[in-house]
N, C-alpha and C positions, 0 to 999 in steps of 0.2 A: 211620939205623943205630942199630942199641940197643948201647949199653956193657956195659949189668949190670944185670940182673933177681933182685928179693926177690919171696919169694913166702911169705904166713905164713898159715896154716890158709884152705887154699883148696884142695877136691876132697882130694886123697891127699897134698897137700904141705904139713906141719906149720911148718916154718920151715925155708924153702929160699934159697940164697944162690947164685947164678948169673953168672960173669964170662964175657963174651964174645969173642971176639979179632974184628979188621978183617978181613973178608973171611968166606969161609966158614966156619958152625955146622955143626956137624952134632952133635944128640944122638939117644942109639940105648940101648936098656937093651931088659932082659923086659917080655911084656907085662902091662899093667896098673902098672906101674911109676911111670908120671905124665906121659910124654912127651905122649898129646895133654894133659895138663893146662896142661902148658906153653906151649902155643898156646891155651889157651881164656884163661890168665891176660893175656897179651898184650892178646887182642881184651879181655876185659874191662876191661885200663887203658888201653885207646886209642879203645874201640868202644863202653863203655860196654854190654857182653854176656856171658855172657848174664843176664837179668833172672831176678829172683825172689831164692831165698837158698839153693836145691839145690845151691849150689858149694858150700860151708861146710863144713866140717872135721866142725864139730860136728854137724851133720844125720847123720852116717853113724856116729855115737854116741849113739843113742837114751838111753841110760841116763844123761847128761849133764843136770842143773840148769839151769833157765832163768838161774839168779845165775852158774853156769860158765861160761857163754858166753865166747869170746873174742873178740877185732875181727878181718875179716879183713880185711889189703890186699894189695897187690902194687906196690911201686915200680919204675919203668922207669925209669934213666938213658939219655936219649937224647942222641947223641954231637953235641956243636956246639950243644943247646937248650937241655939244661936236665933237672929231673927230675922227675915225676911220680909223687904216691902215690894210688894208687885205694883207699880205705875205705869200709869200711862195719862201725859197733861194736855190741860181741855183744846187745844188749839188744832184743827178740822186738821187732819191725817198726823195726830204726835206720835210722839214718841213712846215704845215700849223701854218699860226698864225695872229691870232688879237693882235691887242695896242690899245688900248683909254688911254684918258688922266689922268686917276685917278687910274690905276689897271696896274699891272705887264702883260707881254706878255701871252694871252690866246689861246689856243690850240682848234683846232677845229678840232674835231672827228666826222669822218666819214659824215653824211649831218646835222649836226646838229649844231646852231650858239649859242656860249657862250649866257645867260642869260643877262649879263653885257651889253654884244655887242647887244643884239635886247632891252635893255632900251634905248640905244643912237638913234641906227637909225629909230625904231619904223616904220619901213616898212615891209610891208606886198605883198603877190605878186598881189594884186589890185591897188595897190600904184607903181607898176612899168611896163608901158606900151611902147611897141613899135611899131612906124608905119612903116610899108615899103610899098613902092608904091604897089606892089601888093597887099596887106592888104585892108578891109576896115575899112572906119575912126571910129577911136576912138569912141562908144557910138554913132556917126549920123547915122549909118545903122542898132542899136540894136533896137529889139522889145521894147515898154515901161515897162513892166515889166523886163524885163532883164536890161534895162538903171535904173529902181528904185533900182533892188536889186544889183547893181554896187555900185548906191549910199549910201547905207545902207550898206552894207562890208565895205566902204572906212570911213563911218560915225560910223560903230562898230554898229549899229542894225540889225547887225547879229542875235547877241547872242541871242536876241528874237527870233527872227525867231527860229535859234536852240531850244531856249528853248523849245519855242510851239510846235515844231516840236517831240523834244521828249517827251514833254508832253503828246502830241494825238499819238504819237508811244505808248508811257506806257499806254495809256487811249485803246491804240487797241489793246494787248497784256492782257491787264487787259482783257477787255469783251471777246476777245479770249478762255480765261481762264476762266472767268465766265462760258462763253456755253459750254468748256467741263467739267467743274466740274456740272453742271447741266444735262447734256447729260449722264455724271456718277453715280451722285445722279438718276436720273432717270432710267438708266437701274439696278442703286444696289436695288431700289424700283420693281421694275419688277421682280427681283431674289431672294428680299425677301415674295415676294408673292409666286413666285414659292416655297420656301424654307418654306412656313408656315408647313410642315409635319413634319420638322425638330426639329421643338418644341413641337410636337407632341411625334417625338419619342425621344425625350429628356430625358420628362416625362415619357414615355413607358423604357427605358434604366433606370432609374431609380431607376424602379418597378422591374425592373427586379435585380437589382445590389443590392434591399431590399431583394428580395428573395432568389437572390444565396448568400447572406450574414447568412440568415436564414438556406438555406442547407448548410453551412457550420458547421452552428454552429448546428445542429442537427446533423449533419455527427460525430462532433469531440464528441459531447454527447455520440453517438454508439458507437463509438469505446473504450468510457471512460466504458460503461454499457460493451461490449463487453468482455474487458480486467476483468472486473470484474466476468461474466459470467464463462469467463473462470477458472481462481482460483480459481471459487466455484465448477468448476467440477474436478478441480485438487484436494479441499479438497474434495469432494463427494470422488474420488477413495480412495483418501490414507484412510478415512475411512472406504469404503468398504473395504480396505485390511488388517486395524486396526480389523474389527468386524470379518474378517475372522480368522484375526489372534490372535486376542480375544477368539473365539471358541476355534480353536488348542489350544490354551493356558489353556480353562478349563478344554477342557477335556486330557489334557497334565497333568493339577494342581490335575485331580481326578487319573490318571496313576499314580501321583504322591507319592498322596498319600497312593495307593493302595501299593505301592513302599516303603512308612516310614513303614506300618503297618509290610511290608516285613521285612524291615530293623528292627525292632522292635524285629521282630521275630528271627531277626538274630542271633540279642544281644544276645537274651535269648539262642539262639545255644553257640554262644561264649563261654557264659558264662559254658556251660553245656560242652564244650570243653577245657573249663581252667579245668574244675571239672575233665574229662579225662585226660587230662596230671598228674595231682595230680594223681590221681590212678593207670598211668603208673608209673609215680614215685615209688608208694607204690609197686606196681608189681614188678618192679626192682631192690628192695629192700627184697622181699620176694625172689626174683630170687637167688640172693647174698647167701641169710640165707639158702635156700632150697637144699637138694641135690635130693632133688626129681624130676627125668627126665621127670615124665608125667605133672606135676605140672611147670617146667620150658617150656616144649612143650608148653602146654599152655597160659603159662604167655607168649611165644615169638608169638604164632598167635594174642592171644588179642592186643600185640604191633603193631603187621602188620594192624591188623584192625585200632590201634585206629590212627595209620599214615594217612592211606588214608582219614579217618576221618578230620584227620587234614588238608590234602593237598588238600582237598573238599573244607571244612569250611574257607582254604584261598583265594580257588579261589571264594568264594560265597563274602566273603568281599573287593577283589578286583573289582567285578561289583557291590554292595552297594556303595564303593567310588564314582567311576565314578557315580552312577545312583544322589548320594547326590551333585555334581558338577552341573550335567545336572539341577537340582533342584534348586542349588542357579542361574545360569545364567536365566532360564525361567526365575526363580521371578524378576528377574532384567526389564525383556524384557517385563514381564505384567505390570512391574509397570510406565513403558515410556509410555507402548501402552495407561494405565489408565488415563494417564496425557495429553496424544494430544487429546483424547476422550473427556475430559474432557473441553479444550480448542475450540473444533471444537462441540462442543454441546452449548456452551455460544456464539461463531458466530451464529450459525444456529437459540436459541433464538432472540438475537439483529435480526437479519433479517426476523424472525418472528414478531419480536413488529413492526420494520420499512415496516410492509409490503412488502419488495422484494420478487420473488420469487428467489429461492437457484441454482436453473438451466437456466433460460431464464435474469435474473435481471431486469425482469420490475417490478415497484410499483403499489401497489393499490389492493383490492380485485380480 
């Protein structure tokens, strides 16, 4: 309930002073007089409306100084709160502003009324009505439900309303959602039925991912027996070329010998060659003592002979050397070849006792 309303250069009303009495108002005058002013002054110190500065006294005095200006407000005394001044000073874009009686001056931004200031006046726009004769009356021409819900706004059982209101909104949003998450469940049921093959080949992919698991690992087996396969025909050659060269080497070892008995024989020349030189010697000797011409003719052909003899029996000992050289390398070369033979005969048992075979490398009889 409002006490007493000031109102100073706002619309038609210069400095107006307004007491109220407890219970019914009624202000009535000619028109254009200020009567809706007096409702607009209202919502402006409760509602913070209307915006801009077209209420201003001064606006509707174009011939007025920007330094003329005056401030305009409107104090509301409200009965049992307290009192409220809505301002705003004359100076081209001022300032809005609240006062009550307990708080420093409050700023009003944009359409929105200080917290402080709507504890005081605790009006709402149900709580501020205006008739003008064209109008009709107040709640006598509303429907009965609209005159109820008039009285439940001004009486705050709104908020019921509201509430229920969003209640059966959430309750129709809920089963909204119910039927399409049902609508969902029911067609994901329809496409797992359609989808039952999918488990099918699940299992089927499975079987299959057992089995390419299996050809790998026989795959990496073959190629393990493979690599094997192969080495054993790498030793299969080098043996065959060991037994060849085995042969050459025996019957190289009987040449060979055929070759000491030679050499043997040779000695025994040598020897019988030292014995010649000794007896050129003696010849030479006789040559010396002798004046005998037929006897030295002689003694110098036997010399001539026993040379080429000589110059024979060096050349026959210079291919004994050599043939005795060629003799120690073979033996070297039979005795390597005897040892890989050797070596690749104790593989080829183990892989006899292990049942492999030595070319293909499969097991088992």
């Amino acid at each position: 309930m409002i006490d007493s309303i000031k109102i100073k250069n706002f619309e038609t009303h210069l400095d107006t002073n307004i007491k109220l009495h407890p219970g019914t108002n009624i202000i009535v005058g000619e028109s254009d007089e200020g009567k809706s002013s007096i409702i607009r002054a209202i919502k402006w110190n409760a509602q913070n409306r209307p915006q801009g500065t077209s209420y201003r006294n001064d606006q509707l005095n174009p011939k007025l100084k920007s330094d003329k200006l005056q401030d305009t407000f409107v104090a509301i005394d409200y009965h049992g709160t307290g009192l409220v001044r809505r301002s705003r000073n004359g100076v081209s874009g001022g300032v809005n502003n609240y006062t009550i009686e307990t708080e420093e001056p409050l700023r009003a931004l944009r359409t929105d009324v200080p917290n402080e200031v709507q504890n005081v006046t605790k009006m709402k726009e149900v709580n501020i009505q205006g008739q003008h004769p064209t109008e009709q009356y107040f709640l006598l021409a509303d429907k009965p439900g609209q005159v109820a819900k008039a009285f439940n706004k001004v009486a705050g059982l709104t908020v019921m309303d509201k509430a229920t209101a969003d209640i059966n909104s959430q309750v129709r949003d809920c089963n909204s959602e119910i039927k399409v998450a049902e609508k969902e469940i029911e067609n994901k049921e329809k496409e797992l039925k359609e989808s039952k093959w999918v488990l099918k080949a699940e299992k089927f992919a499975n079987k299959l991912q057992i089995y390419s698991d299996e050809v790998k690992t026989k795959q990496n087996e073959y190629n393990i027996l493979l690599g094997k396969i192969n080495h054993l025909n790498e030793i299969d050659e080098t043996l065959t070329k060991y037994y060849y060269g085995l042969g050459k080497g025996l019957k190289k070892l009987s040449e060979l010998k055929k070759e000491k008995q030679a050499i043997t024989d040779k000695t025994y020349t040598q020897k019988q060659i030292n014995d010649l030189l000794f007896d050129m010697k003696s010849i030479d000797t006789k040559l010396k003592n002798s004046n005998d011409t037929t006897n030295a003719l002689k003694a110098l052909n036997e010399l001539k002979t026993l040379k080429e003899d000589i110059l024979d029996k060096q050349e026959q000992q210079k291919k004994i050397d050599d043939i005795l050289f060629i003799f120690k390398q073979t033996e070297y070369d039979l005795l390597e070849a005897e040892r890989d033979y050797i070596e690749t005969k104790k593989e080829y048992e183990i892989m006899k006792e292990k049942t492999i075979c030595p070319t293909c490398g499969r097991t088992g009889k």
